[in-house]
C-alpha positions as CSV (number, residue, x, y, z in Angstrom):
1,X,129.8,122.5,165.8
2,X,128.3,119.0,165.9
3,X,126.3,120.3,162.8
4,X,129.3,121.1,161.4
5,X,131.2,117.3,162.4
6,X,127.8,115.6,161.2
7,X,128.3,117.1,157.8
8,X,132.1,116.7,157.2
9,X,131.7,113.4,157.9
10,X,128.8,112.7,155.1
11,X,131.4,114.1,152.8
12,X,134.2,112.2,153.5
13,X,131.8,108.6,153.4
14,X,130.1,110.2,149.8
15,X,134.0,111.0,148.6
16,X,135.8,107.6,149.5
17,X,132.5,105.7,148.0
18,X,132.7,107.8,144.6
19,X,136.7,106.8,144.6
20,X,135.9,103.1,145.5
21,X,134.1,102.8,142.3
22,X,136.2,104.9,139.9
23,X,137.5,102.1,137.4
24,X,135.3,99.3,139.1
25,X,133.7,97.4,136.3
26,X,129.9,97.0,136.7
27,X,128.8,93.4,137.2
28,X,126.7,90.6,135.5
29,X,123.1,92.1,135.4
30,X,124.2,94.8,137.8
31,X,122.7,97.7,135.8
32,X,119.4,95.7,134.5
33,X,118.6,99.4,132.1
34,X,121.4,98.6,130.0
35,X,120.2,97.4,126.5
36,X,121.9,93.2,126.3
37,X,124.4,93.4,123.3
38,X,122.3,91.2,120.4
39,X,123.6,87.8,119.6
40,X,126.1,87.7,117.9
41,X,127.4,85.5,114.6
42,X,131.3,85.0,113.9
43,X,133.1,82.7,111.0
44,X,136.5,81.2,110.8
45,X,137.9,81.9,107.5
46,X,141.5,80.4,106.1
47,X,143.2,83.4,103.7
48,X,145.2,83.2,100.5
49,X,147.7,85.8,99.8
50,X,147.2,85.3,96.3
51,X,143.5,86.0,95.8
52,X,142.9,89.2,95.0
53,X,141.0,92.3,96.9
54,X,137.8,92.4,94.7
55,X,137.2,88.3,95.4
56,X,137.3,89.0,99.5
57,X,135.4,92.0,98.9
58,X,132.7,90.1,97.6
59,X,133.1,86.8,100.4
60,X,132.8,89.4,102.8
61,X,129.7,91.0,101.2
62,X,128.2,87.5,101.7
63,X,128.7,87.5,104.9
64,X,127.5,90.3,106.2
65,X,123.9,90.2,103.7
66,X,123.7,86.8,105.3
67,X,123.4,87.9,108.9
68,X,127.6,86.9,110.0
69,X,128.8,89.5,112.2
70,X,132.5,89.1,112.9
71,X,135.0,86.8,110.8
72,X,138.2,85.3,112.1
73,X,141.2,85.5,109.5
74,X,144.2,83.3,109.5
75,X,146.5,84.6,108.0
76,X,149.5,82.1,108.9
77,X,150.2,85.1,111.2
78,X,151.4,87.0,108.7
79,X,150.6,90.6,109.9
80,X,150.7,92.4,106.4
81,X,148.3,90.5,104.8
82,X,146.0,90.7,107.8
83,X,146.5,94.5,107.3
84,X,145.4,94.0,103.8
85,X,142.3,92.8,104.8
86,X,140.9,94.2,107.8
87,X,139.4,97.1,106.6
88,X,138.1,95.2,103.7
89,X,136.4,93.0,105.7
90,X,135.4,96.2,107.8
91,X,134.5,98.2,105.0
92,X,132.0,95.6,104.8
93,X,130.5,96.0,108.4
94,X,132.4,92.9,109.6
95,X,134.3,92.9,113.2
96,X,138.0,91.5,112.2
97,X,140.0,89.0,114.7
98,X,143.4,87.7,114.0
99,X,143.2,83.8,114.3
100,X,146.6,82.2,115.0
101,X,147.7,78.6,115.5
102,X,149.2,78.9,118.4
103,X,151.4,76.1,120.1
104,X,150.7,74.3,117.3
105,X,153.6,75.6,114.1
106,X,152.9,73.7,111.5
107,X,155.2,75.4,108.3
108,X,156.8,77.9,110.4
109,X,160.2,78.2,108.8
110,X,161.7,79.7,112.2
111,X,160.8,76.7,114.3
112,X,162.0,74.1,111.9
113,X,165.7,75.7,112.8
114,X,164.5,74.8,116.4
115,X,164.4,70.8,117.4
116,X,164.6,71.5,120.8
117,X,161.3,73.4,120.9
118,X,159.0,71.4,120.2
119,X,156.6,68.4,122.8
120,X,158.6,65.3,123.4
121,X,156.1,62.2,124.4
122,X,155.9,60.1,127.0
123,X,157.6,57.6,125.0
124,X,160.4,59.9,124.5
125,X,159.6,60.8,120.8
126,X,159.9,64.6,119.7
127,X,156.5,66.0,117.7
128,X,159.5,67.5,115.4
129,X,160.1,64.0,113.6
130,X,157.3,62.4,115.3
131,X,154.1,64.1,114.7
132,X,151.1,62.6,117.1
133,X,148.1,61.5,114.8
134,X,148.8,63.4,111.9
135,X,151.1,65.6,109.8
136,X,150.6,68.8,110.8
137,X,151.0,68.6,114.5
138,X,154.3,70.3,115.2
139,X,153.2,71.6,118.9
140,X,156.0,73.6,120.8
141,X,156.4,73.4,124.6
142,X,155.3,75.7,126.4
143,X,157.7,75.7,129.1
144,X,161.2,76.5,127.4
145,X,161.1,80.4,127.2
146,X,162.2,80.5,123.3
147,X,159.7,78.7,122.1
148,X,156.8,80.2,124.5
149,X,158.3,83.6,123.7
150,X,158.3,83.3,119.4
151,X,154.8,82.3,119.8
152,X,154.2,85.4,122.1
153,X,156.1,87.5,119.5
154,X,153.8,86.7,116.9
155,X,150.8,87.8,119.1
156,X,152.6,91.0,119.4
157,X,152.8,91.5,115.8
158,X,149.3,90.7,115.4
159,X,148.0,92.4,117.7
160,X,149.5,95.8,116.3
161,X,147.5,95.6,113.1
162,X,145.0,98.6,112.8
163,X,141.0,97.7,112.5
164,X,141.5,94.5,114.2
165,X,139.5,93.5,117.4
166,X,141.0,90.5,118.8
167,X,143.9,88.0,118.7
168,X,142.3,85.2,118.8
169,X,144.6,81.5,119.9
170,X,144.0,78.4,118.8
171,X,145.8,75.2,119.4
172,X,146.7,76.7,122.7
173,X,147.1,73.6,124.1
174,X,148.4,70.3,124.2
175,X,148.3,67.4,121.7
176,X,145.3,65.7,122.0
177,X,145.5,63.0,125.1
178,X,142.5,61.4,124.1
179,X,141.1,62.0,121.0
180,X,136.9,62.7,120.4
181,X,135.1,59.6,120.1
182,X,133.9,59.8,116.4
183,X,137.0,60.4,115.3
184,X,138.8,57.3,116.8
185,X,138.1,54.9,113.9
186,X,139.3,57.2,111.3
187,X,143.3,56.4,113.1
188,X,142.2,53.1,114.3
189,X,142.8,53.8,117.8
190,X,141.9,52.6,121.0
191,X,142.2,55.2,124.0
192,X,141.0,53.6,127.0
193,X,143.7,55.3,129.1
194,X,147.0,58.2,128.6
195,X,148.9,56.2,125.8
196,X,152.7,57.2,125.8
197,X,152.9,58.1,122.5
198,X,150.4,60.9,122.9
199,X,151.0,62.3,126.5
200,X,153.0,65.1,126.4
201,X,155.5,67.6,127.1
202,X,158.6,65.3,128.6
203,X,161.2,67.4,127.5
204,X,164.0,68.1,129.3
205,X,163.2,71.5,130.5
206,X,159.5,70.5,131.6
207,X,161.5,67.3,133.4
208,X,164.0,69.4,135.1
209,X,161.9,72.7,136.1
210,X,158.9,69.8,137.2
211,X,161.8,68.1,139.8
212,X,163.0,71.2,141.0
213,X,159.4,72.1,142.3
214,X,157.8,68.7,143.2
215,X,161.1,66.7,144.0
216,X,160.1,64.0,141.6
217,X,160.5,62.5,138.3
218,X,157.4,62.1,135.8
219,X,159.6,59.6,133.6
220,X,160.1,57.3,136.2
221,X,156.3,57.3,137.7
222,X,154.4,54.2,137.1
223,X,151.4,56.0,136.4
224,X,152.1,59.5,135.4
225,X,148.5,60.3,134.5
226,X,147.4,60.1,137.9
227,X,149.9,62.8,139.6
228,X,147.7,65.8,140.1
229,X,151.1,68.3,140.6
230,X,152.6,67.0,137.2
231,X,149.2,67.0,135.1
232,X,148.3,70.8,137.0
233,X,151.9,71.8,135.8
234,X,151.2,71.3,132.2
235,X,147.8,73.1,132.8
236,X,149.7,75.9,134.0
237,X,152.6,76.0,131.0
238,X,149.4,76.9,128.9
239,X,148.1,79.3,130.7
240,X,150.9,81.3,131.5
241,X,151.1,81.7,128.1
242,X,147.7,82.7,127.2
243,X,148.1,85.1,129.9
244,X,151.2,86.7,128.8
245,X,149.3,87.1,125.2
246,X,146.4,89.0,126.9
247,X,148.8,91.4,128.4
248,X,150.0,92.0,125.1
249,X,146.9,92.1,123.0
250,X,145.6,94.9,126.0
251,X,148.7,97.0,125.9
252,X,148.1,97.0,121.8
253,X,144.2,97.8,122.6
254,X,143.2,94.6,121.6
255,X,141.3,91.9,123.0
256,X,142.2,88.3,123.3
257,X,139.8,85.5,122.3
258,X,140.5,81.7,121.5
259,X,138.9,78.6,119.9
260,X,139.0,76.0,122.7
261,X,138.1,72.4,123.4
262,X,133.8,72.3,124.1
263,X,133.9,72.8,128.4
264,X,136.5,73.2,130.6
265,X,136.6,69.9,132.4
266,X,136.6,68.0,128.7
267,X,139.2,70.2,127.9
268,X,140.9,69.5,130.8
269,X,140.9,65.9,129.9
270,X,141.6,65.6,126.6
271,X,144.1,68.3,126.0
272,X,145.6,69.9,128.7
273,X,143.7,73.2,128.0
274,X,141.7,74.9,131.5
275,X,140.1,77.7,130.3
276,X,138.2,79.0,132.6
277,X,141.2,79.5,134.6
278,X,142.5,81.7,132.0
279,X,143.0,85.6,132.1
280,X,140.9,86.0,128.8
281,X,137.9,88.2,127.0
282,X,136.2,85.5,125.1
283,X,136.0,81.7,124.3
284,X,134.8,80.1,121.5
285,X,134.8,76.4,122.5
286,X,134.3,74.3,119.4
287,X,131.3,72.7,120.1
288,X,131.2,70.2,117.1
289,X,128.5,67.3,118.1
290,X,129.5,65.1,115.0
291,X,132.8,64.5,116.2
292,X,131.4,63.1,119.8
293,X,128.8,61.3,118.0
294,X,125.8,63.6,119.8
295,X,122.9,65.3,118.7
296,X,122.5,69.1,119.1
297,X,121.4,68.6,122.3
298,X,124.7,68.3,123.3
299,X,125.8,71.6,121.9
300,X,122.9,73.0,124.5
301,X,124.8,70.7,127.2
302,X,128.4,71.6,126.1
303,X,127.3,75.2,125.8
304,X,125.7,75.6,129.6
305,X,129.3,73.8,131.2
306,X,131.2,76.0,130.0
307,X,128.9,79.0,130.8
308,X,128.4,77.9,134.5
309,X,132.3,77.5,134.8
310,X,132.8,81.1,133.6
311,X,130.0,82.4,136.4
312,X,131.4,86.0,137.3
313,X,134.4,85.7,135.8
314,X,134.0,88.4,132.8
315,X,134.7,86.2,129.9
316,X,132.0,85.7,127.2
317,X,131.5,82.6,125.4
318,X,130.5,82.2,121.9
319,X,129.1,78.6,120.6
320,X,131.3,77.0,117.9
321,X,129.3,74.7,115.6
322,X,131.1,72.8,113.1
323,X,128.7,73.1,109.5
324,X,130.0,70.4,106.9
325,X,127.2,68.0,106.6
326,X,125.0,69.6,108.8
327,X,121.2,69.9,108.0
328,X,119.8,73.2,107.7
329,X,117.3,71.8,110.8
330,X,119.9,70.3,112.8
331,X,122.1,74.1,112.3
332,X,118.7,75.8,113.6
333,X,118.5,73.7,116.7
334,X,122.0,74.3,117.2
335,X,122.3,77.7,117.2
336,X,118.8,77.4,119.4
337,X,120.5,75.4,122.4
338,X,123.4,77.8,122.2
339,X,121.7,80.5,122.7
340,X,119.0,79.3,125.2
341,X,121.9,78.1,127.6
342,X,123.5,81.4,127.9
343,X,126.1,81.9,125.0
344,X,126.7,85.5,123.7
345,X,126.5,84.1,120.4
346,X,127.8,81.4,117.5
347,X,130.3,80.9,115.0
348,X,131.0,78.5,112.0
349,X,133.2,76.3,111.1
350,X,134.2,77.7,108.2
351,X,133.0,80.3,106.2
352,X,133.4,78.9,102.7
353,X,131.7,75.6,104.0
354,X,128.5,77.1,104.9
355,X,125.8,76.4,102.2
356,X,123.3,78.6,100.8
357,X,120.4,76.7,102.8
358,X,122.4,77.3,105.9
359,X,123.2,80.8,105.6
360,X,119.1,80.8,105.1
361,X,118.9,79.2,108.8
362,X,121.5,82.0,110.2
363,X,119.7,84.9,108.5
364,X,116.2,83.1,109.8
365,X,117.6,82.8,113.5
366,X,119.0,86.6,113.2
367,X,115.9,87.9,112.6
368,X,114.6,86.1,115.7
369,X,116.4,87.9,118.2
């Protein structure tokens, strides 16, 4: 009878074990016998709805007999044309993602009908007559729930196009607080601390929703940009959103990716963009040393923050390298320090910029895995 106890027992602890691990996804370096997926090369590519089939056919050709694995199509989220070129650009052996600009709308004929969407400064200027730094910059806020949802409307749409493997975000953010250091002289600009006319969203919604919670007013702080509650709020706007798109892109059997700022904490600082916080599959931080005045060094630097940050959490991170101007020595050592401090792989800023002595350094650094 004991025997009999002893044995019912066994069965019971071998049954709930076998359940508890139904569904469990293994962990970092948990089974060390499976084979490390191989590094892994993506481009960001810009499409024209007027070129024709036969002249993507062949830029994707390139591509893949250079050594690029995956290429990242904006389409100015227009679904059908994304659908026109996916299995082109998989014909061709490349993996397709759906790059979208996401709080960021610049052209989007639905928005313009929509004033009240879009960031309002610090200084009480809207980014829909007032664009921050430059033309383009239409940023929406991310707290009023017709503006968050077209945005999340357009992921949906994306994310239902066949032979496509991601959505991927970018501009999922804020307008740049501060902008990187090598690019300050090009506006002239002097950002020593949060100027006004780039600290954003101050709408009335954000206002209202932010004094409901916190039982005080950012408009009438003296220093705004040292209220941990308001600055964690905005963090928050943006991440709800990127959260409610990964929900989308999963039911659609797609994952969700995004170009972000180069580690979490910069990102945190310069745009209102936490990443690591975010419910997402992969990051591509843009990791572009020129514009911080660094040597590629700091892409080995850049690359290892975010990588620590992301410790167990599931989400890979690919090293963005920005190409235009960069020697074919200073694109090896690059893609070197990226992959020595832990990314999954790189990608290029963009396609059509990379030269023929570059493409040289990818195929070389391919063949080195």
């Amino acid at each position: 009878m004991k025997l009999h106890l002893i044995l019912a027992s066994l069965l019971a602890v071998v049954m709930f074990s076998c359940l508890d691990n139904i569904d469990r996804k293994p962990q970092v370096g948990e089974n060390q016998t499976q084979k490390e997926q191989p590094f892994k090369y993506w481009t960001w590519i810009t499409a024209d709805p007027k070129r024709d089939d036969a002249s993507y056919i062949s830029e994707f050709k390139k591509y893949k007999a250079n050594g690029l694995d995956a290429v990242l199509i904006n389409t100015n989220t227009d679904p059908v044309l994304l659908g026109r070129l996916a299995p082109l650009a998989k014909k061709e052996g490349l993996e397709v993602h759906a790059w979208i600009m996401a709080m960021n709308r610049p052209g989007d004929s639905i928005v313009r009908q929509h004033p009240e969407w879009y960031v309002v400064s610090r200084k009480g200027e809207s980014a829909y007559d007032h664009r921050p730094y430059v033309g383009y910059y239409e940023f929406l806020c991310p707290t009023r729930e017709a503006s968050r949802n077209h945005v999340l409307r357009l992921v949906e749409g994306l994310s239902k196009v066949e032979d496509v493997a991601s959505v991927h975000l970018d501009y999922i953010r804020f307008p740049d607080v501060y902008l990187p250091v090598g690019l300050l002289p090009k506006y002239d600009l002097v950002q020593n601390e949060e100027l006004p006319e780039y600290d954003f969203c101050y709408c009335d919604v954000c206002i209202e929703e932010f004094q409901k919670e916190y039982h005080k007013n950012p408009r009438e702080m003296e220093n705004p940009a040292i209220d941990i509650e308001w600055k964690q709020f905005r963090l928050n706007k943006i991440r709800n959103v990127v959260n409610e798109a990964y929900q989308i892109a999963h039911k659609n059997n797609k994952i969700l990716t995004a170009a972000v700022f180069p580690y979490p904490e910069m990102a945190d600082h310069m745009v209102r963009q936490r990443w690591d916080k975010w419910d997402i599959d992969a990051v591509l931080p843009m990791i572009y040393n020129v514009f911080y005045n660094e040597g590629t060094d700091w892409v080995g630097f850049a690359t290892k923050q975010g990588v620590d940050d992301l410790k167990d959490k599931g989400t890979e991170l690919h090293t963005g390298i920005y190409v235009p101007g960069m020697s074919p020595e200073d694109l090896a050592n690059a893609i070197r320090e990226a992959r020595k401090n832990g990314a999954k792989g790189v990608s290029f800023f963009d396609g059509p910029a990379i030269t023929d002595e570059q493409f040289e350094v990818i195929k070389s650094s391919k063949q080195e895995q």
